[in-house]
C-alpha positions as CSV (number, residue, x, y, z in Angstrom):
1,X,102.8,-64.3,-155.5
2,X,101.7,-65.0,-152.1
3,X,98.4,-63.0,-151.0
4,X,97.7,-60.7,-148.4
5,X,95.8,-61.6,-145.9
6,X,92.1,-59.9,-145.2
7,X,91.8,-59.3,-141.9
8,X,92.5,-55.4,-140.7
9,X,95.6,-54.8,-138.2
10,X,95.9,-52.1,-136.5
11,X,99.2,-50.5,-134.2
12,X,100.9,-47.3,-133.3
13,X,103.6,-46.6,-135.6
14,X,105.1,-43.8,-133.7
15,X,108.4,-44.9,-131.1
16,X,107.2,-45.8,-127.8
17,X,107.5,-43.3,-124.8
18,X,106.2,-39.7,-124.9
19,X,106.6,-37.3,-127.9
20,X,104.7,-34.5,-129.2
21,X,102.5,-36.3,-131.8
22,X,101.2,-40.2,-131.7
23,X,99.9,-42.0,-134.5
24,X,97.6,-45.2,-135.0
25,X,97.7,-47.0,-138.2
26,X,94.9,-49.1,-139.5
27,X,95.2,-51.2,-142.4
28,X,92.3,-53.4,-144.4
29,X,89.0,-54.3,-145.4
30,X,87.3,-52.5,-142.3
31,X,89.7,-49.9,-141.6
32,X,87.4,-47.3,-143.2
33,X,84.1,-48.1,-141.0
34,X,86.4,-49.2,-137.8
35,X,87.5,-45.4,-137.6
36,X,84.2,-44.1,-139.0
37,X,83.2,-45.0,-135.3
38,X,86.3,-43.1,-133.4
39,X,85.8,-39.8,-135.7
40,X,82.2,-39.9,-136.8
41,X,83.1,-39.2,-140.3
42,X,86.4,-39.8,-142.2
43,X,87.5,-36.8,-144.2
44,X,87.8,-36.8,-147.8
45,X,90.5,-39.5,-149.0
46,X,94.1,-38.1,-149.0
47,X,92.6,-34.9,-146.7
48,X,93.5,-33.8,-143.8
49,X,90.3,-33.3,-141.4
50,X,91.3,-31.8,-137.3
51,X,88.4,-34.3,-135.4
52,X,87.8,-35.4,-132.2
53,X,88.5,-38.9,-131.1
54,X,85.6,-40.2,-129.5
55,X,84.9,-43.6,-127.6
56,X,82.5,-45.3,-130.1
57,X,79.8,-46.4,-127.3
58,X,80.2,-43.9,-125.0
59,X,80.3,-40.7,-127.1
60,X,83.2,-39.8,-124.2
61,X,86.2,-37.3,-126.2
62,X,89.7,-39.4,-125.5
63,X,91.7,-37.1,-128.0
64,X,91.5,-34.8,-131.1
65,X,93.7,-34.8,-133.8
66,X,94.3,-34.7,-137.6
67,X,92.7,-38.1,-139.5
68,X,93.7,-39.0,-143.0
69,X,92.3,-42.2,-145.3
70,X,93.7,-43.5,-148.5
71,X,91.8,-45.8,-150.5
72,X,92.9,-49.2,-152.2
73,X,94.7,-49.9,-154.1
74,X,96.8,-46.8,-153.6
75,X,98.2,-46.5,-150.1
76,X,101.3,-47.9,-148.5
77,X,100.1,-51.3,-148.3
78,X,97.8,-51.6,-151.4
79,X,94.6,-51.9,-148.9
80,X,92.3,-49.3,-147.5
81,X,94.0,-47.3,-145.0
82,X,93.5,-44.9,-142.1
83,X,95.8,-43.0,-139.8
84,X,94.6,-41.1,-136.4
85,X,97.6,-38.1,-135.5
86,X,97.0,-37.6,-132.0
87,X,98.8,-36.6,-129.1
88,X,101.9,-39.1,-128.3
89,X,101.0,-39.9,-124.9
90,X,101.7,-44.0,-124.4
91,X,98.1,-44.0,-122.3
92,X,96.1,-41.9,-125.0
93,X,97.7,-44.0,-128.0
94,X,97.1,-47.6,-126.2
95,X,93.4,-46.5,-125.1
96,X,92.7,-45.9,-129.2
97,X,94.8,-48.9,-129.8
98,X,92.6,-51.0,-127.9
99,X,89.3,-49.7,-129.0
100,X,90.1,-50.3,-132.3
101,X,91.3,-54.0,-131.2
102,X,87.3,-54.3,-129.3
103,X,86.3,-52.9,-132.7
104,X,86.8,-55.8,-134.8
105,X,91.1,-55.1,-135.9
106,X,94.2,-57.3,-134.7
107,X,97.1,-56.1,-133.4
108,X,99.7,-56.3,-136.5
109,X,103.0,-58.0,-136.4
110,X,106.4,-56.5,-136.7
111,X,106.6,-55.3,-140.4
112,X,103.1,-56.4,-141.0
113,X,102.2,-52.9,-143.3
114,X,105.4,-53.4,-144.9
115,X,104.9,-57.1,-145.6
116,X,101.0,-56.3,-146.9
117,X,102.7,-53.5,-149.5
118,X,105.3,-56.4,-150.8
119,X,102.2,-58.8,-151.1
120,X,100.1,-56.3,-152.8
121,X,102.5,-55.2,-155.2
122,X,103.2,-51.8,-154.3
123,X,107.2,-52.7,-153.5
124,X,109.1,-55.2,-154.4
125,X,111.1,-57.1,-151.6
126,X,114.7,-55.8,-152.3
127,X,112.3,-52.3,-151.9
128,X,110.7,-53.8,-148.2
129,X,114.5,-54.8,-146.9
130,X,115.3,-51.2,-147.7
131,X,112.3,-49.5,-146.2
132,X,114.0,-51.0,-142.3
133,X,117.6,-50.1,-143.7
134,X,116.6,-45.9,-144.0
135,X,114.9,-46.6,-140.3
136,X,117.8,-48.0,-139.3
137,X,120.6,-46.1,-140.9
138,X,123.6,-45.3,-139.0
139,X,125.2,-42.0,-140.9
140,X,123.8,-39.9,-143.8
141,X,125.5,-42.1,-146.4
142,X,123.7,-45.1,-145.3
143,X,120.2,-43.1,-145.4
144,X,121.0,-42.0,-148.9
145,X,121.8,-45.3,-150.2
146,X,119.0,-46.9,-148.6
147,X,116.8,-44.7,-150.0
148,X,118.2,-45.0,-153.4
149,X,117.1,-48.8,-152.8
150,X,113.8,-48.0,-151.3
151,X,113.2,-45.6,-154.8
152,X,114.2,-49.5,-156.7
153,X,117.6,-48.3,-158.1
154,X,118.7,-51.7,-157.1
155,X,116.1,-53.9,-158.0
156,X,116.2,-51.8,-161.6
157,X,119.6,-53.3,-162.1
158,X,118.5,-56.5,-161.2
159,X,115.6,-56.4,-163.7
160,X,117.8,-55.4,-166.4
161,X,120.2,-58.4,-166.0
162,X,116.9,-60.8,-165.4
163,X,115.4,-59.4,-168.9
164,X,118.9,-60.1,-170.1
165,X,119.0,-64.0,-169.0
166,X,115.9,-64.5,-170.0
167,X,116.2,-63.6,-174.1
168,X,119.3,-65.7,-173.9
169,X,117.0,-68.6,-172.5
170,X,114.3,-67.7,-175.2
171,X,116.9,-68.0,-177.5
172,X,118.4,-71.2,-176.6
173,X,115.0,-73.2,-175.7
174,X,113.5,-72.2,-178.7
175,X,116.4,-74.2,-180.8
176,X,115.9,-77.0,-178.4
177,X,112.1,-76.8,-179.0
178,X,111.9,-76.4,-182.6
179,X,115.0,-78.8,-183.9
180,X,113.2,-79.3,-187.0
181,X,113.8,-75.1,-187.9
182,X,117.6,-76.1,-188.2
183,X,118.7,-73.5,-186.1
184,X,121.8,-73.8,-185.1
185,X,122.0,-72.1,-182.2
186,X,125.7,-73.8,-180.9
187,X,127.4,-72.4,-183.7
188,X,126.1,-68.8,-183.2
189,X,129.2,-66.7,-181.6
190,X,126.4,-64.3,-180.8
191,X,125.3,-66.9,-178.0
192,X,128.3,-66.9,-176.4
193,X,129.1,-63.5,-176.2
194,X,125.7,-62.9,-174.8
195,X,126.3,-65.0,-172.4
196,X,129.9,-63.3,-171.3
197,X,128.3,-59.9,-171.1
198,X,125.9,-61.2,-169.0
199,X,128.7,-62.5,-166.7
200,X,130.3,-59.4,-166.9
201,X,126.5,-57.5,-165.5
202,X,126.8,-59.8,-162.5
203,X,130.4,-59.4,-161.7
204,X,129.8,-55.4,-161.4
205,X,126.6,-55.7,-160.3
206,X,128.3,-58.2,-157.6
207,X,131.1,-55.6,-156.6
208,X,128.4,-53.0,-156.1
209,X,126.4,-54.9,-153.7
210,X,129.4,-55.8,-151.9
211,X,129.8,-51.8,-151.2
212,X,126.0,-51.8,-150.4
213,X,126.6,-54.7,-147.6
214,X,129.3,-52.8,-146.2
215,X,127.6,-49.9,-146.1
216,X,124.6,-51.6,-144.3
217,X,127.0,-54.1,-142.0
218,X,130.1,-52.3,-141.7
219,X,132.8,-54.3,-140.4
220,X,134.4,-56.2,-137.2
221,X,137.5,-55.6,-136.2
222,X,139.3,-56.6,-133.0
223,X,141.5,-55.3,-130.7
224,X,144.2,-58.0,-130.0
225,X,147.6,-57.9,-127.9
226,X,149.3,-58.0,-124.4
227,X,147.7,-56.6,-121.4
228,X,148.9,-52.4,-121.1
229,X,149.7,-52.4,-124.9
230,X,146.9,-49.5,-124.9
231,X,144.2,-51.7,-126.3
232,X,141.3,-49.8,-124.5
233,X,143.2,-46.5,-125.2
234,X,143.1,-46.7,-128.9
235,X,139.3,-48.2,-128.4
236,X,138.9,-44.6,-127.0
237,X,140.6,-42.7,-129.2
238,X,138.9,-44.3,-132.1
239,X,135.7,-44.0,-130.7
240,X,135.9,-40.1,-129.4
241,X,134.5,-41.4,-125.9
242,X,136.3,-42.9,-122.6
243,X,134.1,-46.1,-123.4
244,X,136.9,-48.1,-121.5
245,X,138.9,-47.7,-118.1
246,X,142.8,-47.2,-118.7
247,X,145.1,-47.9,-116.1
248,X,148.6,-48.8,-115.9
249,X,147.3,-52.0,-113.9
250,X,147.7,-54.8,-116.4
251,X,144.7,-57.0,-117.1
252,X,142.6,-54.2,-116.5
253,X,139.6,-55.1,-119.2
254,X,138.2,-58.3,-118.4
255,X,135.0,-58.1,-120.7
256,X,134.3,-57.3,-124.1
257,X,134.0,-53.8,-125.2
258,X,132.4,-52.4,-128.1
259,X,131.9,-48.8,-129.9
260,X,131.0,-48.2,-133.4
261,X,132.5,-45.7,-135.2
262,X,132.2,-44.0,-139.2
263,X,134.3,-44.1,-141.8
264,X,133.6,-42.0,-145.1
265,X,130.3,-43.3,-143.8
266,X,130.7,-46.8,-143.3
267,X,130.2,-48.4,-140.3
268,X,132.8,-50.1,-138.0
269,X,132.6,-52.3,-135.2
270,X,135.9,-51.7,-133.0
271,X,136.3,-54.5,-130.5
272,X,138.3,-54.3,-127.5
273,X,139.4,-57.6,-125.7
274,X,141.1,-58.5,-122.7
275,X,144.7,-59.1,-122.8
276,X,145.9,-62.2,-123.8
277,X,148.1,-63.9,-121.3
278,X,148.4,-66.6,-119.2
279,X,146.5,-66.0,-115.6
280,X,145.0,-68.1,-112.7
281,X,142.8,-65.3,-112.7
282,X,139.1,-67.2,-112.9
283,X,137.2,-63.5,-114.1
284,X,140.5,-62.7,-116.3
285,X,140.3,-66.5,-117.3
286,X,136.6,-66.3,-118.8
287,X,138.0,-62.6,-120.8
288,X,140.2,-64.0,-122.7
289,X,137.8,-66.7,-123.4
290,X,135.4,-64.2,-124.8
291,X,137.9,-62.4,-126.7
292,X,139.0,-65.4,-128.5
293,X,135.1,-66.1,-129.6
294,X,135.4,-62.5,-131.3
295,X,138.6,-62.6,-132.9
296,X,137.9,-65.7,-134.6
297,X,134.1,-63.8,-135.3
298,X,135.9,-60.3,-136.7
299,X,136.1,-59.6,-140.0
300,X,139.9,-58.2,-139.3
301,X,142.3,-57.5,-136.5
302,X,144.1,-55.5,-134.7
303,X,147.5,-56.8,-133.2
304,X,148.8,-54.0,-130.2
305,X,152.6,-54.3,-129.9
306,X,153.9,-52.0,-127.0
307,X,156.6,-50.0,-129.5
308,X,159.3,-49.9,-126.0
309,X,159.3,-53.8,-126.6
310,X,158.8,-54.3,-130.4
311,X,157.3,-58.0,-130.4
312,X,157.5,-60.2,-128.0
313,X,157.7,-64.0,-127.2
314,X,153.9,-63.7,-125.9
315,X,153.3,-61.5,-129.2
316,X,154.8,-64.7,-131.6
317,X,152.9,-66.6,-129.5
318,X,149.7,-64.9,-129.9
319,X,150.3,-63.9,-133.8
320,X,151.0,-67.9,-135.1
321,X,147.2,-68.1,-133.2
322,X,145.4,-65.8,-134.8
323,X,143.0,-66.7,-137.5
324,X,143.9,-65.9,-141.5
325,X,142.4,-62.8,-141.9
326,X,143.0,-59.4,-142.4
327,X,145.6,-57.8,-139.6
328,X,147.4,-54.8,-138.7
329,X,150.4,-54.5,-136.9
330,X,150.3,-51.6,-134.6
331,X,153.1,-49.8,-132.8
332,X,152.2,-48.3,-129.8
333,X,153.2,-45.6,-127.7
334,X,155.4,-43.7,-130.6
335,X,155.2,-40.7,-128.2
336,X,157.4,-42.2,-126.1
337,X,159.9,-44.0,-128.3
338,X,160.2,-41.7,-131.3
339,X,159.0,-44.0,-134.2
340,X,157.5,-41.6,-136.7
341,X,153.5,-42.1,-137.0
342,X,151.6,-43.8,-139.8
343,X,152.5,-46.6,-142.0
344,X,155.9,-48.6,-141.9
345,X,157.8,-47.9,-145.2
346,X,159.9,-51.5,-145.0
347,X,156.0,-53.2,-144.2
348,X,152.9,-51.8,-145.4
349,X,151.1,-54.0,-142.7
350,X,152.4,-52.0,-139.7
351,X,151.6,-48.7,-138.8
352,X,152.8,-46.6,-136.3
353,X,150.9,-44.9,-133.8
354,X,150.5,-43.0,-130.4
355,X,146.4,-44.0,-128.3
356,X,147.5,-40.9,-126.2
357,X,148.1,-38.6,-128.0
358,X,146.2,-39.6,-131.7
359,X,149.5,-39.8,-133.3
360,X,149.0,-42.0,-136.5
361,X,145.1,-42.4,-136.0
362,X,144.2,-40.5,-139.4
363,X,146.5,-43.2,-141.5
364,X,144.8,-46.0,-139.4
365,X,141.6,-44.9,-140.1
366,X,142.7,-44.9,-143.9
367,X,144.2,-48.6,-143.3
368,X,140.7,-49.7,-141.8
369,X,138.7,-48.5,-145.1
370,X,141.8,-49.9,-147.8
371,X,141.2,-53.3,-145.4
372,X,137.6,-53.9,-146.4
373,X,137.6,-52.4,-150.1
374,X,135.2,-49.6,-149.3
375,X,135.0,-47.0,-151.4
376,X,133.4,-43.7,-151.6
377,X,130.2,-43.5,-154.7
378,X,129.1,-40.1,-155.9
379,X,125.7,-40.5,-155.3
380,X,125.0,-43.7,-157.2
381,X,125.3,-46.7,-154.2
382,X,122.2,-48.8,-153.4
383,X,122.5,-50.0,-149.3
384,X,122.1,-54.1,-149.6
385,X,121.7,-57.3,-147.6
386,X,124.1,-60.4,-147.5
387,X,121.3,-62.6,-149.2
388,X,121.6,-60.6,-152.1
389,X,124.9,-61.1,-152.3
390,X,124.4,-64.8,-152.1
391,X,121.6,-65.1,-154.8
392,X,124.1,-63.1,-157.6
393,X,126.8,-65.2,-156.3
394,X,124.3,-67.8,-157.3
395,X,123.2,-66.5,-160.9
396,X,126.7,-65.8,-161.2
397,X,128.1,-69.4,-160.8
398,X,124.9,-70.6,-162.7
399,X,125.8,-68.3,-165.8
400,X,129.8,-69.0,-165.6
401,X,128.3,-72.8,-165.9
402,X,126.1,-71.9,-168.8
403,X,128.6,-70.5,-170.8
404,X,130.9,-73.7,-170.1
405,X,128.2,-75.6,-171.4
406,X,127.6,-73.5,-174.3
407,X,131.2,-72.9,-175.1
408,X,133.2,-76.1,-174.2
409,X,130.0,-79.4,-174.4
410,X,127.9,-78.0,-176.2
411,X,125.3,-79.0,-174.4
412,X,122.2,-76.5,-174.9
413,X,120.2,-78.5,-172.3
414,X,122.7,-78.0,-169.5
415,X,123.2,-74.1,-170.5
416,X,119.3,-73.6,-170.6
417,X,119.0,-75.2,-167.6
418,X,122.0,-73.5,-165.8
419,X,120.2,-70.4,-167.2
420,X,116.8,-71.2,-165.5
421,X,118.4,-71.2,-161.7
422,X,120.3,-68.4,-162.1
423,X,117.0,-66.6,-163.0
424,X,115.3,-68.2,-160.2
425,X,118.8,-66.7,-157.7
426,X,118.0,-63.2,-159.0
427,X,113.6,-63.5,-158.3
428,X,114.9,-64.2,-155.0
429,X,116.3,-60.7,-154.5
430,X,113.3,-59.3,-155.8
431,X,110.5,-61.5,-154.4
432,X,109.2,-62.7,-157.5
433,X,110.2,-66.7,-156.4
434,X,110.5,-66.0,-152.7
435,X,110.0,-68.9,-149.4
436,X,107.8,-68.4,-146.9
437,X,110.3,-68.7,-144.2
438,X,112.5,-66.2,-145.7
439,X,109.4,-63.6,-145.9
440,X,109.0,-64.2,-142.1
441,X,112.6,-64.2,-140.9
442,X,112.9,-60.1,-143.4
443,X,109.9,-58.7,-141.6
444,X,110.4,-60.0,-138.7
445,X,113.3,-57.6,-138.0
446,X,110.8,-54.5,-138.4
447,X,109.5,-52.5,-135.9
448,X,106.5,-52.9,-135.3
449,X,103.5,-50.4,-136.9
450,X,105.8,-50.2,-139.8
């Protein structure tokens, strides 16, 4: 485990701009005596004492406020800690800030409190990734599930599975070790169907993390088709907003536009391009450009067919373009030919609907969520990262290759040593074999005083 550094950092770990309370946090060594010389005397640890905040040379009052310390080892970052509660005005908070700086602290980097209770021991890092995903939450289901992350429901089920890998390695490297015991450990069945069942944790515990990354991510989707197919209509019927200009002037969007919207909580990232046709248009020219680069970057797509036309030449055209990935058909303008709304009976991948009037919008909605797999948990989802899909994808190819080892070589070697990566995979989720480069590119992302 890497160790915390043991200087003191100080920031204000309230949003910037003006609000009704400010807060600066000090962390380390000195933090204790730095603020002894803003409040004259700290109040008992884990009290809350109303002082004044005074400027340590010239006695001047710059604020009062509520002050609170915590001791090592048991604050947020493991390290002595004290917090000043003033009034959240940028000129008050930055005057403290830098008097504290004068003092003897450093300014702390983005996620630097976060990154000291990781380094401590106090969280894990599946725990620290979780702590920015309930700032950062989108909808109440993403808050929930990152705070079921953030209270280590995920990192329990990882723990469980490592525990599991690691008796099957204990197992098997002790018959390597100790040949002369006469253990036959290859023609134990027991072995083997350890082994599956551990496959078997990793493949759920694989399908719930890919819930949690959808949670956390959401999805892309793009809005594809012929210009006046009611591309920027459905964008804003989707998105409960006029986010785009409609017009019955073809080629009216010339840029990318974006709105997110929920789904049972989940995130999606509508996308609406320009329309895709030839034009000597240079502005027109460099839209369609752009909305190439994000259909090829969605996740799915959305194909607009104008339902007065059915599809086109330019629509055949456009559709044997279009990357291999999940797409919807979509029949516009059912208000004014008199398709019936939702899905197609004869083709489950179109759907009929009318961007003017919301016709067939509910069963698109329901299409979007079926698309990506997401489904609703009572209560018991964890938010994730994509990493951690990675490292169990990982484990889980290294385990499928220990029990291929184990099963169809016998080879103990190879399944012990298959065993030992996948174990190192799953430390990566947790931190407990974790790169330096990866610790900076996670807290990083953080805001900063958190």
């Amino acid at each position: 485990m890497l160790k915390s550094p043991a200087d003191t950092i100080v920031a204000i770990a309230t949003a910037p701009g003006k609000g009704g309370v400010g807060i600066i946090r000090i962390s380390g060594p000195e933090a204790h005596a730095l603020a002894t010389r803003i409040v004259g005397e700290l109040p008992p640890i884990r009290y809350a004492r109303h002082l004044s905040f005074r400027h340590p040379d010239s006695g001047e009052t710059l604020d009062d406020g509520l002050c609170l310390a915590f001791a090592a080892p048991h604050s947020y970052t493991g390290e002595d800690i004290v917090e000043l509660q003033g009034h959240g005005g940028p000129v008050v908070l930055d005057t403290l800030l830098q008097i504290v700086v004068a003092l003897g602290a450093r300014l702390a980097r983005p996620g630097e409190f976060t990154e000291r209770a990781f380094l401590n021991g106090r969280i894990d890092l599946a725990q620290a990734e979780a702590v920015a995903d309930l700032i950062d939450a989108g909808s109440q289901a993403a808050a929930q599930a990152a705070s079921r992350a953030l209270q280590g429901a995920f990192s329990q089920r990882v723990d469980e599975i490592t525990r599991a890998l690691i008796e099957l390695r204990m197992h098997i490297e002790s018959a390597l070790d100790f040949p002369e015991e006469e253990i036959d450990f290859l023609a134990d069945t027991r072995i083997i169907e350890k082994n599956r069942r551990l496959r078997e944790q990793l493949d759920t515990l694989m399908a719930e993390t890919s819930q949690g990354v959808l949670l956390r991510e959401g999805m892309r989707v793009a809005i594809v088709g012929q210009p006046n197919a009611g591309k920027s209509s459905l964008l804003n019927q989707l998105s409960g907003d006029e986010r785009a200009i409609v017009t019955d002037i073809p080629g009216t969007t010339r840029d990318v536009l974006r709105a997110e919207i929920q789904i049972d909580g989940m995130p999606v990232h509508i996308i609406d391009t320009a329309g895709l046709r030839q034009s000597d248009d240079p502005i027109e020219q460099e839209g369609i450009r752009r909305a190439w680069l994000e259909i090829r970057a969605a996740d799915a797509i959305m194909l607009m067919i104008d339902d007065r036309y059915g599809i086109t030449e330019a629509d055949e055209q456009t559709l044997a373009q279009l990357p291999t990935k999940p797409l919807i058909r979509i029949r516009n303008k059912i208000d004014l030919t008199g398709r019936s709304a939702g899905l197609d009976p004869e083709d489950q991948e179109t759907i009929g609907i009318s961007a003017k009037t919301g016709a067939g919008i509910r069963e698109l909605r329901a299409m979007l969520q079926r698309i990506m797999g997401y489904q609703v948990s009572e209560g018991g989802q964890f938010i994730a990262r994509r990493r951690h899909l990675d490292a169990l994808r990982q484990a889980q190819q290294e385990v499928t290759a220990a029990l291929q080892a184990l099963d169809k070589w016998q080879a103990g070697e190879l399944a012990a040593e298959s065993l030992r990566r996948a174990q190192l995979a799953l430390d990566e989720i947790t931190g407990k074999f974790t790169a330096d480069d990866l610790l900076g590119t996670i807290f990083s992302s953080f805001c900063i005083g958190k």
